[in-house]
mmCIF file of the N, C-alpha and C atoms, coordinates in Angstrom:
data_MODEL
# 
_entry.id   MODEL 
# 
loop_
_atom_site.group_PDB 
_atom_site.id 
_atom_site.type_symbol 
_atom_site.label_atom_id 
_atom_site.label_alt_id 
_atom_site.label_comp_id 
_atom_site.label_asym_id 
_atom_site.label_entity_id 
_atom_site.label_seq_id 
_atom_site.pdbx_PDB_ins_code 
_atom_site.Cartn_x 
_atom_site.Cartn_y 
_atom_site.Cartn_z 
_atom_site.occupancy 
_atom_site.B_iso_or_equiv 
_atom_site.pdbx_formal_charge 
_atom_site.auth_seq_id 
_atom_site.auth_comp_id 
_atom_site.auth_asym_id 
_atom_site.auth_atom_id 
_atom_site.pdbx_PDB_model_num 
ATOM 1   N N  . UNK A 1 1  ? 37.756 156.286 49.018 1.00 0.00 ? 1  UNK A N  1 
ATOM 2   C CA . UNK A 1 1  ? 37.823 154.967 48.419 1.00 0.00 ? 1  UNK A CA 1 
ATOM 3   C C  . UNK A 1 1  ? 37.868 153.935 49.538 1.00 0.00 ? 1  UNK A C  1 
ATOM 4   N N  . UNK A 1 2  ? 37.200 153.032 49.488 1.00 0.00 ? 2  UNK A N  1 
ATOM 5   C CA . UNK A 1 2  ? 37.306 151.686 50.201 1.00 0.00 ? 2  UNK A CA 1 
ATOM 6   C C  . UNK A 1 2  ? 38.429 151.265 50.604 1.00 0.00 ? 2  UNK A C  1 
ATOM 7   N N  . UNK A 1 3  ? 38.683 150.802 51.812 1.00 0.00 ? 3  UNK A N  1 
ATOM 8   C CA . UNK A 1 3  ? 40.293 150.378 52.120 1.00 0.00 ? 3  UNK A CA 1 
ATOM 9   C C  . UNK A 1 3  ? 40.718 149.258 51.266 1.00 0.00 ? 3  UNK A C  1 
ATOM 10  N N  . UNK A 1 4  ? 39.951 147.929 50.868 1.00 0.00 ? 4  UNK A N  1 
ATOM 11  C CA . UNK A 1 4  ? 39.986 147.103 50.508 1.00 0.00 ? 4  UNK A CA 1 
ATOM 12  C C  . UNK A 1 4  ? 40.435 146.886 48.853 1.00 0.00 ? 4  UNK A C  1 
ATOM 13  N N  . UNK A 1 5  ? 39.608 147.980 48.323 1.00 0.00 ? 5  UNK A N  1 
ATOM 14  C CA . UNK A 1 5  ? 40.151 148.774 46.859 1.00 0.00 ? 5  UNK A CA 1 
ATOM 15  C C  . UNK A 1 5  ? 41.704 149.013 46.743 1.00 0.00 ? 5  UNK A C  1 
ATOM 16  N N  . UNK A 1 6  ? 41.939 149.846 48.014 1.00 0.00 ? 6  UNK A N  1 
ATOM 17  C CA . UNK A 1 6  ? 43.145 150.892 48.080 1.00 0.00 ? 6  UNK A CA 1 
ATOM 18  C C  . UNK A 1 6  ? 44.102 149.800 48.031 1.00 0.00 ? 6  UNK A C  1 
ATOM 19  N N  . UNK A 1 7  ? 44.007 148.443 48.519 1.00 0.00 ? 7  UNK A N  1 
ATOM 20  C CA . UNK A 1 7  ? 45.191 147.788 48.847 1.00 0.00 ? 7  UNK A CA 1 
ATOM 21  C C  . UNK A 1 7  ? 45.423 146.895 47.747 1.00 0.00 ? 7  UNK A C  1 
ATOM 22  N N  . UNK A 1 8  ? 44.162 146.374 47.377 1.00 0.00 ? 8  UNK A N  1 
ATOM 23  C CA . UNK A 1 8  ? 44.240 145.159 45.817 1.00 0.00 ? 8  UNK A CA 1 
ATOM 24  C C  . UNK A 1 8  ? 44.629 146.692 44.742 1.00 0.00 ? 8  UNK A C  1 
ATOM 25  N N  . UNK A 1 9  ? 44.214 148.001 44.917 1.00 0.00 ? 9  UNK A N  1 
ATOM 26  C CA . UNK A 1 9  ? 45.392 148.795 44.074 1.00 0.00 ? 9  UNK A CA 1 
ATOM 27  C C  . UNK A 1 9  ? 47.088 148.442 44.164 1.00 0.00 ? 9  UNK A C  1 
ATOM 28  N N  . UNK A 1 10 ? 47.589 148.783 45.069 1.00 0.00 ? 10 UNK A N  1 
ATOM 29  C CA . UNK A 1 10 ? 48.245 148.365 45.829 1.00 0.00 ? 10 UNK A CA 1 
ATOM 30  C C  . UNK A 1 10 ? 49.171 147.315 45.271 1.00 0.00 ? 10 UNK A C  1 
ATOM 31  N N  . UNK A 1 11 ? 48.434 146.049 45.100 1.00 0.00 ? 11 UNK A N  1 
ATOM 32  C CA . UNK A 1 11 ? 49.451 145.508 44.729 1.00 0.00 ? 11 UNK A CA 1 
ATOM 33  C C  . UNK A 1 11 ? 48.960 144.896 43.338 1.00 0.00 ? 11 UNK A C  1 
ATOM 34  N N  . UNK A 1 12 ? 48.213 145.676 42.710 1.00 0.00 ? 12 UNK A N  1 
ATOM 35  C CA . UNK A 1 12 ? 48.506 145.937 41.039 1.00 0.00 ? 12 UNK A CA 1 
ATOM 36  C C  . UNK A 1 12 ? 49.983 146.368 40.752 1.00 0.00 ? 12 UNK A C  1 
ATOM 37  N N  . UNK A 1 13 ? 50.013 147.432 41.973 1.00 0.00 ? 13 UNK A N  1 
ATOM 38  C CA . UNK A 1 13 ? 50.993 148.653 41.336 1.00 0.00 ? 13 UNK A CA 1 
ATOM 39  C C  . UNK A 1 13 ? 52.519 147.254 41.980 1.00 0.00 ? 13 UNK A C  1 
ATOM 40  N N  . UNK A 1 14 ? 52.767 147.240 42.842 1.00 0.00 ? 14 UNK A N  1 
ATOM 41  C CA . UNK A 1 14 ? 53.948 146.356 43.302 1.00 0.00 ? 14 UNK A CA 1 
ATOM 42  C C  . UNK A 1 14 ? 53.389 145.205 42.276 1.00 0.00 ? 14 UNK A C  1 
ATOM 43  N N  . UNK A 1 15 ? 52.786 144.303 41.684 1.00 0.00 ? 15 UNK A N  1 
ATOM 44  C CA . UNK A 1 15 ? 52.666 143.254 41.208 1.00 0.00 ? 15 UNK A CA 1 
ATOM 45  C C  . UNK A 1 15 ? 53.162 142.057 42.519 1.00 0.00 ? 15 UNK A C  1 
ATOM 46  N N  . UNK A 1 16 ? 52.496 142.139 43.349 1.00 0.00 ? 16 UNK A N  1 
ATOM 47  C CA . UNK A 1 16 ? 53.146 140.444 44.715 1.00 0.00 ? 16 UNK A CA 1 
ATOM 48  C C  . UNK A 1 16 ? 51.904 141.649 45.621 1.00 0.00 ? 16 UNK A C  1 
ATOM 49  N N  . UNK A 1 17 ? 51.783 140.552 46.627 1.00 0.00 ? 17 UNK A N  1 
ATOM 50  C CA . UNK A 1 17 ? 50.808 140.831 47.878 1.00 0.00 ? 17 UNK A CA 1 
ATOM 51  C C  . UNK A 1 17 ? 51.713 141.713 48.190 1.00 0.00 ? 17 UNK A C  1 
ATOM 52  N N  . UNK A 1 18 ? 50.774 142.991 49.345 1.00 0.00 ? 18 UNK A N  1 
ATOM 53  C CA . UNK A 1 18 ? 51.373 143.879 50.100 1.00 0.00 ? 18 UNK A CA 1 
ATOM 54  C C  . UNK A 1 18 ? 51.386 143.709 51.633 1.00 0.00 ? 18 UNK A C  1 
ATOM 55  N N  . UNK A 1 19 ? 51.816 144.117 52.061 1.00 0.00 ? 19 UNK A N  1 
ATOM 56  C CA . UNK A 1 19 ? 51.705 144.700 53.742 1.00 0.00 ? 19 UNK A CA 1 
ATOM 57  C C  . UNK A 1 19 ? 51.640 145.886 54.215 1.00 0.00 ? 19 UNK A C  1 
ATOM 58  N N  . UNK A 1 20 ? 49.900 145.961 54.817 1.00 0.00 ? 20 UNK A N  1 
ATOM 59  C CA . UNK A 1 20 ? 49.462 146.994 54.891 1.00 0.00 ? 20 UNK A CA 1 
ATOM 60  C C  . UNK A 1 20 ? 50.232 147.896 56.529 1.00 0.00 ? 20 UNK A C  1 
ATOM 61  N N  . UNK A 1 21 ? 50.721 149.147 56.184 1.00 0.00 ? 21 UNK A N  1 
ATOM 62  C CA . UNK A 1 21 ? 51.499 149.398 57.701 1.00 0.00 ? 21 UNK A CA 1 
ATOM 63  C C  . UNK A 1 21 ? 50.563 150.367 58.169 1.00 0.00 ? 21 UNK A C  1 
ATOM 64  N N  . UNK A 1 22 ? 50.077 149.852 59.408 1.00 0.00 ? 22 UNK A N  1 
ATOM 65  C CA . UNK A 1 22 ? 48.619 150.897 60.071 1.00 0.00 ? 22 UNK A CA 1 
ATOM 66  C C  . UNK A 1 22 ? 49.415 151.914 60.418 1.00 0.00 ? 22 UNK A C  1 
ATOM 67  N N  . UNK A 1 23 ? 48.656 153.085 59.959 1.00 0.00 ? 23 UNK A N  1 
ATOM 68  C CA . UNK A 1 23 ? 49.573 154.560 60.775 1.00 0.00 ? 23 UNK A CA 1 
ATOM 69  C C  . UNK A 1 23 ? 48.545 155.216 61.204 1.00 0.00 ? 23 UNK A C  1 
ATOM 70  N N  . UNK A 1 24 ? 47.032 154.760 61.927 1.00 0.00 ? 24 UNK A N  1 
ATOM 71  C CA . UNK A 1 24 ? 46.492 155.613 62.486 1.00 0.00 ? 24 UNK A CA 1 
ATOM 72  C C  . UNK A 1 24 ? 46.797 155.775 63.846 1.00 0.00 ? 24 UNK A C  1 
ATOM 73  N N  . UNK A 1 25 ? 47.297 156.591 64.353 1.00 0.00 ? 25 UNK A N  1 
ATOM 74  C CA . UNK A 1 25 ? 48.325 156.158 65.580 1.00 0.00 ? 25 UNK A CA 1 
ATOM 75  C C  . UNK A 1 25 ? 46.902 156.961 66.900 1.00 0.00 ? 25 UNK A C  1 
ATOM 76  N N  . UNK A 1 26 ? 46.788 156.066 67.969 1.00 0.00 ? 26 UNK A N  1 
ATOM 77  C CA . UNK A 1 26 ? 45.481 157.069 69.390 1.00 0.00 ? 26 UNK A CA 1 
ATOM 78  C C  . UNK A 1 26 ? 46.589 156.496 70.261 1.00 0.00 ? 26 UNK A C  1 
ATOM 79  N N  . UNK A 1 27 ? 47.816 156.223 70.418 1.00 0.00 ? 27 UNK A N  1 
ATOM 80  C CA . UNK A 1 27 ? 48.240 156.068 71.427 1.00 0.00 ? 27 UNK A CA 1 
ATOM 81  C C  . UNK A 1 27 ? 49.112 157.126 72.275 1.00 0.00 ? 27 UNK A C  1 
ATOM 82  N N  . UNK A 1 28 ? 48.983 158.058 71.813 1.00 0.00 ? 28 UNK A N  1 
ATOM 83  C CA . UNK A 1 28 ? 49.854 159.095 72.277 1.00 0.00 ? 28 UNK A CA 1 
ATOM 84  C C  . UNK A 1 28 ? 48.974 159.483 73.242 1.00 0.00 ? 28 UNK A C  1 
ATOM 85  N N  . UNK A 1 29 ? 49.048 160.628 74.137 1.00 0.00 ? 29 UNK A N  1 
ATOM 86  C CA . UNK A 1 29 ? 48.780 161.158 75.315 1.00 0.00 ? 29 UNK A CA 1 
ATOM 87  C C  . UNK A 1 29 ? 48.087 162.415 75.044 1.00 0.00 ? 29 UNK A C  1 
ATOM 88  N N  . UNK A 1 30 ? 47.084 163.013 75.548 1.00 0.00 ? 30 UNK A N  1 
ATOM 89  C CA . UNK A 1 30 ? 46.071 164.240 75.030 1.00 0.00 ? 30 UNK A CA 1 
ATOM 90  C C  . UNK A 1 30 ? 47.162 165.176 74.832 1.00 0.00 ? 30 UNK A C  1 
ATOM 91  N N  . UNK A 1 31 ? 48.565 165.447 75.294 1.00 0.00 ? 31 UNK A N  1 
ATOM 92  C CA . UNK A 1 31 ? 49.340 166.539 75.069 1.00 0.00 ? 31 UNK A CA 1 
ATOM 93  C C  . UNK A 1 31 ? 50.070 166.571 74.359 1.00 0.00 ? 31 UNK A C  1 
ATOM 94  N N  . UNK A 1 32 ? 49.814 165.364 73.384 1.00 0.00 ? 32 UNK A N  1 
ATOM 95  C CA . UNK A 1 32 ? 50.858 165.233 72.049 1.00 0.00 ? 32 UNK A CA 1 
ATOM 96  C C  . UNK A 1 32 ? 50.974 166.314 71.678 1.00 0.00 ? 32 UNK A C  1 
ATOM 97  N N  . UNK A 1 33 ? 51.841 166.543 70.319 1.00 0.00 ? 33 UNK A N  1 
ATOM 98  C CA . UNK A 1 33 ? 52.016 167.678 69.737 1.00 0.00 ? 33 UNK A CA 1 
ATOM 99  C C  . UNK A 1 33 ? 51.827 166.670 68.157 1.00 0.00 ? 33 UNK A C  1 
ATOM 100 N N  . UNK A 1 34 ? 51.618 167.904 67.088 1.00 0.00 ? 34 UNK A N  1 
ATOM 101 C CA . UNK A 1 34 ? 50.992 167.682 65.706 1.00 0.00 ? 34 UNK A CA 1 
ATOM 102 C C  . UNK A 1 34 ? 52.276 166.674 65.325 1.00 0.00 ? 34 UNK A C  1 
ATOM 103 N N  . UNK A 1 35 ? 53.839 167.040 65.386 1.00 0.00 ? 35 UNK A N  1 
ATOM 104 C CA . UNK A 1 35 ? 55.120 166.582 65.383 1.00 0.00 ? 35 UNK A CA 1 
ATOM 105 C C  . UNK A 1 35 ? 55.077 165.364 65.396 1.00 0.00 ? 35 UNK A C  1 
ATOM 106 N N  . UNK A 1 36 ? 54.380 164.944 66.649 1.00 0.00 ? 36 UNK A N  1 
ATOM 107 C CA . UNK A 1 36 ? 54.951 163.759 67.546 1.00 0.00 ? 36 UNK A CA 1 
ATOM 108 C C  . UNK A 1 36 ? 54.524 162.271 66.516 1.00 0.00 ? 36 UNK A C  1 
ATOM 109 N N  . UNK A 1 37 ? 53.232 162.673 65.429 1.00 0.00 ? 37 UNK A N  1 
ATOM 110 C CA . UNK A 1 37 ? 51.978 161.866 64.992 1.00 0.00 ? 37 UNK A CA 1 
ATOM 111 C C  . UNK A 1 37 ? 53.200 162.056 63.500 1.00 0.00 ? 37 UNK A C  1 
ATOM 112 N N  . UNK A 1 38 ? 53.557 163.056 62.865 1.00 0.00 ? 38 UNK A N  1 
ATOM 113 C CA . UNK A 1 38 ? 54.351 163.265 61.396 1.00 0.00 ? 38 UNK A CA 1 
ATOM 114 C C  . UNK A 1 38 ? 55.583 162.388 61.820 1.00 0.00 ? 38 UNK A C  1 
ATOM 115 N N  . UNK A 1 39 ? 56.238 162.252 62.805 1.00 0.00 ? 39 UNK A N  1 
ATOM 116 C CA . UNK A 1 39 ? 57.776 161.857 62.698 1.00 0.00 ? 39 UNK A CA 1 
ATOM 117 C C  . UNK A 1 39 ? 57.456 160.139 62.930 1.00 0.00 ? 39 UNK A C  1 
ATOM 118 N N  . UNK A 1 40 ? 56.107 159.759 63.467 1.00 0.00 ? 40 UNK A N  1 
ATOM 119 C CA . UNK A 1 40 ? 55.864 157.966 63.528 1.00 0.00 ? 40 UNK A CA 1 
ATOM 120 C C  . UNK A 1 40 ? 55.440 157.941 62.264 1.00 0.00 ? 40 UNK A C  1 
ATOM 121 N N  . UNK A 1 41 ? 54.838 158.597 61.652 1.00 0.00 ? 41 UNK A N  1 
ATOM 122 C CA . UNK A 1 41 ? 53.904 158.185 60.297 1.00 0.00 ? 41 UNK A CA 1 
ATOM 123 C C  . UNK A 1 41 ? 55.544 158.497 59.101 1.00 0.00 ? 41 UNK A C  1 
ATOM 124 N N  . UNK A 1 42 ? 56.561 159.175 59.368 1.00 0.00 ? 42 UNK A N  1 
ATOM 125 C CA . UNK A 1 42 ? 57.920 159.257 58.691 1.00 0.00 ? 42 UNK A CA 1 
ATOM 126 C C  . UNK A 1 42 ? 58.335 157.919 58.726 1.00 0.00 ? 42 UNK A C  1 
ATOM 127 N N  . UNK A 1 43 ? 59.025 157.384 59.863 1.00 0.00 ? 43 UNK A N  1 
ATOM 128 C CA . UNK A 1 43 ? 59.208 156.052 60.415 1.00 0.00 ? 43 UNK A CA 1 
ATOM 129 C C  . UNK A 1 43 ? 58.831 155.193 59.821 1.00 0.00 ? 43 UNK A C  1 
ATOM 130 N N  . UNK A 1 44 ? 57.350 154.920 59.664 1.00 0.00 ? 44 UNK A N  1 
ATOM 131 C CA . UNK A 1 44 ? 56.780 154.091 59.243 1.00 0.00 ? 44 UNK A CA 1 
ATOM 132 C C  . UNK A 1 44 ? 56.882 154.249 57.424 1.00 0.00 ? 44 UNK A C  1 
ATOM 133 N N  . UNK A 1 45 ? 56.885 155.298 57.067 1.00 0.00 ? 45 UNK A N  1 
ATOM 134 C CA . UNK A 1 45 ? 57.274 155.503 55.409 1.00 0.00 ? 45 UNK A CA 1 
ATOM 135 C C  . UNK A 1 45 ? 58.390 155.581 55.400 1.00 0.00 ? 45 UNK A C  1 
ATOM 136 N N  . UNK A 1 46 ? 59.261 155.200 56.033 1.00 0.00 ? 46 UNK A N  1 
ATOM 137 C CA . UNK A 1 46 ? 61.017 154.955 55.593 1.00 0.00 ? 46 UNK A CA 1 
ATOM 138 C C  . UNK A 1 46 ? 60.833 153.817 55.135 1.00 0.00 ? 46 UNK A C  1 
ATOM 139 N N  . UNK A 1 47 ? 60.153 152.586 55.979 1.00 0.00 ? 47 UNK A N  1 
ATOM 140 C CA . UNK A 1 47 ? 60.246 151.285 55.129 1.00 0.00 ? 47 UNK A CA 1 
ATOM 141 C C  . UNK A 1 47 ? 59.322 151.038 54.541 1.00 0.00 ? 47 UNK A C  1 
ATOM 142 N N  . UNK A 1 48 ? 58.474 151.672 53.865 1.00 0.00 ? 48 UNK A N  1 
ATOM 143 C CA . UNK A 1 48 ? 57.490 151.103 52.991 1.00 0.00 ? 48 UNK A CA 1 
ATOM 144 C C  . UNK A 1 48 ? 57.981 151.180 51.056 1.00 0.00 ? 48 UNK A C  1 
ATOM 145 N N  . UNK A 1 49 ? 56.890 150.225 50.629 1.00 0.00 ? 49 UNK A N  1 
ATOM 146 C CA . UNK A 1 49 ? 57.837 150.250 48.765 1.00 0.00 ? 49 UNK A CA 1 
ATOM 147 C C  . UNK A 1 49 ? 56.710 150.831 48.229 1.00 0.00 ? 49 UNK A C  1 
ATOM 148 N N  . UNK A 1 50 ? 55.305 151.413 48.735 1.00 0.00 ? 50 UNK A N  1 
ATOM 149 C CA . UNK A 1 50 ? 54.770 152.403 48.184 1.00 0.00 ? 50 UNK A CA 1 
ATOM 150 C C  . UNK A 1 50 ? 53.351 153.079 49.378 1.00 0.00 ? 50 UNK A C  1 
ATOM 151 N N  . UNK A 1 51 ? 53.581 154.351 48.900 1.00 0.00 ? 51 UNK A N  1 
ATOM 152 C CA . UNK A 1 51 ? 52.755 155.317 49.873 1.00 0.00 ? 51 UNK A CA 1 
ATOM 153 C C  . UNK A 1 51 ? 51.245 155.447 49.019 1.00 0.00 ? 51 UNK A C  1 
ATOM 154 N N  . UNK A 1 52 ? 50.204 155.219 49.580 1.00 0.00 ? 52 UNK A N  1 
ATOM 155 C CA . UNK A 1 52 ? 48.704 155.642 49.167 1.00 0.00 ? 52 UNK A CA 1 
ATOM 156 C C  . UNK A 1 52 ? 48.431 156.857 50.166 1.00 0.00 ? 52 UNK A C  1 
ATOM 157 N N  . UNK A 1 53 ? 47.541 157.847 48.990 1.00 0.00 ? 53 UNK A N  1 
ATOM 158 C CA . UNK A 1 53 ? 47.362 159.062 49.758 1.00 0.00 ? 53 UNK A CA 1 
ATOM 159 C C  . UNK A 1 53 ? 45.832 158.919 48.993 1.00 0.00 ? 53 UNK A C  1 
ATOM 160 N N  . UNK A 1 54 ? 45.266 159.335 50.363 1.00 0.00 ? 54 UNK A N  1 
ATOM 161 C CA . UNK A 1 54 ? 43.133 159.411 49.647 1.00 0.00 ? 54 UNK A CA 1 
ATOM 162 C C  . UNK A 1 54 ? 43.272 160.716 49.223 1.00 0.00 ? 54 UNK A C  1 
ATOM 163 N N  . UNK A 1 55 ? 42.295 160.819 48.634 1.00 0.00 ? 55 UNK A N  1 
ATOM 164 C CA . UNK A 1 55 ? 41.716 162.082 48.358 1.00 0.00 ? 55 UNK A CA 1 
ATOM 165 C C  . UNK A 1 55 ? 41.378 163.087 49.435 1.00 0.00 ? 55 UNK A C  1 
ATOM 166 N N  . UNK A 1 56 ? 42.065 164.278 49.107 1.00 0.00 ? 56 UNK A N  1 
ATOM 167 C CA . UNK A 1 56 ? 42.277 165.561 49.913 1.00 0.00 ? 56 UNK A CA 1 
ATOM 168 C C  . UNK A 1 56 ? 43.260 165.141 51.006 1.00 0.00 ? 56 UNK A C  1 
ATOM 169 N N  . UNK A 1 57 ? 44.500 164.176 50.136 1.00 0.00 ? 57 UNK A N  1 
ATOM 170 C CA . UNK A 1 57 ? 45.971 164.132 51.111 1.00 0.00 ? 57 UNK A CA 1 
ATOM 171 C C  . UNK A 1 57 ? 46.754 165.780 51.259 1.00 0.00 ? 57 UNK A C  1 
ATOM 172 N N  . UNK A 1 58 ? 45.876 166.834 50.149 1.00 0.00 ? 58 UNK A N  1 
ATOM 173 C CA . UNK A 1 58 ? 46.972 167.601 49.761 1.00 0.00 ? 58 UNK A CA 1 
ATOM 174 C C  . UNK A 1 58 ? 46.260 168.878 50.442 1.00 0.00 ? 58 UNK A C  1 
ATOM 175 N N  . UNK A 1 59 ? 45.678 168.860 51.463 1.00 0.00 ? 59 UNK A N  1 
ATOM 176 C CA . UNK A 1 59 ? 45.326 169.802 52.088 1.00 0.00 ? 59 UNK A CA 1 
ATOM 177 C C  . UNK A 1 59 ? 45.862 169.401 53.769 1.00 0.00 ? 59 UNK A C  1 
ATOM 178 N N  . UNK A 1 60 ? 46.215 168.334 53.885 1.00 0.00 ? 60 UNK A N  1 
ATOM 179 C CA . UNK A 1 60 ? 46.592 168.151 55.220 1.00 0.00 ? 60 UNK A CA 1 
ATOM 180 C C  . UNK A 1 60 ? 48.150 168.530 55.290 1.00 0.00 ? 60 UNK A C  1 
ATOM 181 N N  . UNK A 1 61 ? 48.606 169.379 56.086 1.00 0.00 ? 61 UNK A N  1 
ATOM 182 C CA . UNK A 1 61 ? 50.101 169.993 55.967 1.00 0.00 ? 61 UNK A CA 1 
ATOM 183 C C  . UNK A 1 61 ? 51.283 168.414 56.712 1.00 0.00 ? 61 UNK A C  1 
ATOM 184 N N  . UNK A 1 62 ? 50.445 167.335 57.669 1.00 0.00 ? 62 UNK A N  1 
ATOM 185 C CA . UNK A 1 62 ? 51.580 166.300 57.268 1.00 0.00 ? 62 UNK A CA 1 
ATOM 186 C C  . UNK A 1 62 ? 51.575 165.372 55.707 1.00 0.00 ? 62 UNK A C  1 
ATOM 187 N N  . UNK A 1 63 ? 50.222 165.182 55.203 1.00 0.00 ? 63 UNK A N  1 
ATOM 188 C CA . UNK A 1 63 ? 50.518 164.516 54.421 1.00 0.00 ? 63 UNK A CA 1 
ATOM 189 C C  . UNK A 1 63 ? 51.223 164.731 53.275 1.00 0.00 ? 63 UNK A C  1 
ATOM 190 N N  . UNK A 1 64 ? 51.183 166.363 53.323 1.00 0.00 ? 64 UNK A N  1 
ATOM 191 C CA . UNK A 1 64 ? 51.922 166.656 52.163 1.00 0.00 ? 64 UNK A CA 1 
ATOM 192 C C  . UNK A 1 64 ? 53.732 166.792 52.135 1.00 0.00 ? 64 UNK A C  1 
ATOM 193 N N  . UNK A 1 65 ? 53.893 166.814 53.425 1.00 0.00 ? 65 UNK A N  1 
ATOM 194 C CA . UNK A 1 65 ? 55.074 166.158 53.891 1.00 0.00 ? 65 UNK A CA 1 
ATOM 195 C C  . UNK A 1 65 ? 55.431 165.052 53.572 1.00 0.00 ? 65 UNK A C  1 
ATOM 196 N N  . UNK A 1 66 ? 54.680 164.270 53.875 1.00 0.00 ? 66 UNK A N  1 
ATOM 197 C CA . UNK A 1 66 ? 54.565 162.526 53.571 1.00 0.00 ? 66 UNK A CA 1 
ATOM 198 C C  . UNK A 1 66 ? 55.066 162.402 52.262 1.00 0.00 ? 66 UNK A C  1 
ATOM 199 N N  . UNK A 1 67 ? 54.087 162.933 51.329 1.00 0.00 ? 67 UNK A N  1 
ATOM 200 C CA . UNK A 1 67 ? 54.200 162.693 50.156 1.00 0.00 ? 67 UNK A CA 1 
ATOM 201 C C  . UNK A 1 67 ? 55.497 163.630 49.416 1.00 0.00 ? 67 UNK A C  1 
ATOM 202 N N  . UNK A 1 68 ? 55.736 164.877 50.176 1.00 0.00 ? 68 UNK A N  1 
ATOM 203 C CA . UNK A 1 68 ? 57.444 165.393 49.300 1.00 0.00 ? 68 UNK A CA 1 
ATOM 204 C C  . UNK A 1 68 ? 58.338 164.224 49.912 1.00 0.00 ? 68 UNK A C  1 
ATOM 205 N N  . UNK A 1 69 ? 58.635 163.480 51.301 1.00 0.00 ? 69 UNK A N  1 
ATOM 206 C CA . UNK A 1 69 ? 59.148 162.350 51.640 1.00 0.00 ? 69 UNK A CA 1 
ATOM 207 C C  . UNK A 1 69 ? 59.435 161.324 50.277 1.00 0.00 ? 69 UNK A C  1 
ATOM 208 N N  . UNK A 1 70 ? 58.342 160.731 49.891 1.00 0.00 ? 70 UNK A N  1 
ATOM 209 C CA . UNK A 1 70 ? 57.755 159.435 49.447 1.00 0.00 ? 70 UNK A CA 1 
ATOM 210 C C  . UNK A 1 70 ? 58.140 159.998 47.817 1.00 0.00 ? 70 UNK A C  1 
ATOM 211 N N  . UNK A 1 71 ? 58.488 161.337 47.215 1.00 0.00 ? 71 UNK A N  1 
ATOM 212 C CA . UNK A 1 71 ? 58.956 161.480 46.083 1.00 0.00 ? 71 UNK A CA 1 
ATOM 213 C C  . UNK A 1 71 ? 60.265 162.120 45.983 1.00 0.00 ? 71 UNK A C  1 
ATOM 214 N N  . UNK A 1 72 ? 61.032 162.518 47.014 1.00 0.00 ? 72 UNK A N  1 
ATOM 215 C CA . UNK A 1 72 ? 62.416 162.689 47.061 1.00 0.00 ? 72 UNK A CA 1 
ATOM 216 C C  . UNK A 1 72 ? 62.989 161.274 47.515 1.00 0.00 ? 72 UNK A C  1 
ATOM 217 N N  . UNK A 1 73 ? 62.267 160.032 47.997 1.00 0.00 ? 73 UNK A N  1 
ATOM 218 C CA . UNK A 1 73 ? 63.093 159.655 48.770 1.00 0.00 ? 73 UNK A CA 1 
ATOM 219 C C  . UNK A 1 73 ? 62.756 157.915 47.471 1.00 0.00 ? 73 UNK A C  1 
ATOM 220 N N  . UNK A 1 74 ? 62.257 158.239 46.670 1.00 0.00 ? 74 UNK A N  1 
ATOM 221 C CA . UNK A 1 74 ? 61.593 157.139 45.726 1.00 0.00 ? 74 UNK A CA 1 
ATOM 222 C C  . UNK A 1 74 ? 60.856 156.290 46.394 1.00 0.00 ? 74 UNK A C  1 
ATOM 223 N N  . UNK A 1 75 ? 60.205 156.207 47.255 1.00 0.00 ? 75 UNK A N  1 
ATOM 224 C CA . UNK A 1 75 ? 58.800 155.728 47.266 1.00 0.00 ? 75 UNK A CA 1 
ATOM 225 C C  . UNK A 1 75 ? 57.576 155.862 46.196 1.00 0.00 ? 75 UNK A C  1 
ATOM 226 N N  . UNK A 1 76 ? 57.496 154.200 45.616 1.00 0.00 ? 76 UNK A N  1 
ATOM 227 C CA . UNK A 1 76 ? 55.676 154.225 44.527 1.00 0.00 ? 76 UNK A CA 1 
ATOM 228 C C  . UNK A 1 76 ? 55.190 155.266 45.357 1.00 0.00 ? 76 UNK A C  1 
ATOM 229 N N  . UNK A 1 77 ? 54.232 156.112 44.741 1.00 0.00 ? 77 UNK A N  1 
ATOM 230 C CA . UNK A 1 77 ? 53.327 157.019 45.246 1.00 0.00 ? 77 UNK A CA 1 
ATOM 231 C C  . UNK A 1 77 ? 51.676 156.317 44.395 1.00 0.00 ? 77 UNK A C  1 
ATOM 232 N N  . UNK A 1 78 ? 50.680 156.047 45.244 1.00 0.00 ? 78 UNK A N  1 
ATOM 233 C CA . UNK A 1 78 ? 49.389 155.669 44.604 1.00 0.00 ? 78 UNK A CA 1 
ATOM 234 C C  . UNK A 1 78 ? 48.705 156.833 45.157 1.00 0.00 ? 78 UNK A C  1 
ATOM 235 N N  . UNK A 1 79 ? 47.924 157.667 43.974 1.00 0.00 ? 79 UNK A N  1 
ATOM 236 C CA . UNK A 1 79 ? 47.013 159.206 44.361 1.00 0.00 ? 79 UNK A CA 1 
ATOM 237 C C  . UNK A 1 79 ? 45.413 158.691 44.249 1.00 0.00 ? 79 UNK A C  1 
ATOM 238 N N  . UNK A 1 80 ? 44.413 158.736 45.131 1.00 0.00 ? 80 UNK A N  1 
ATOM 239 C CA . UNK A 1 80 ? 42.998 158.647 44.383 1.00 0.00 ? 80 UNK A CA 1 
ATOM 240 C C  . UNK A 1 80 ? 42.206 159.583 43.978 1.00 0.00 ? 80 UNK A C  1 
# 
């Protein structure tokens, strides 16, 4: 889905403008570890008031982290 879609979803679902929090993270160092990328993208979903996951979130082993996060912890969850 279009990013632009994903976010005017977004704030159907909140009803008020959103703020989009970038979590594509290239700043780490070639020797990152898989960890290092799940515990900033955690961080960053501690303060958010709802999580969007694209299609085929549920084959990636952080996002599906993300998303048991974002429904134990009551975070909106938006699925496409």
């Amino acid at each position: 889905m279009e990013r632009n879609v994903a976010i005017e979803q977004a704030k159907v679902v909140m009803g008020e403008d959103v703020e989009v929090l970038e979590t594509f993270f290239d700043d780490f160092g070639p020797c990152a570890k898989p960890l290092q990328y799940l515990a900033r993208s955690l961080d960053y979903l501690a303060t958010a008031d709802v999580a969007y996951f694209v299609e085929g979130w549920d084959k990636a082993r952080g996002c599906k982290i993300e998303y048991l996060c974002a429904e134990e912890y009551g975070i909106k969850i938006i699925e496409e």
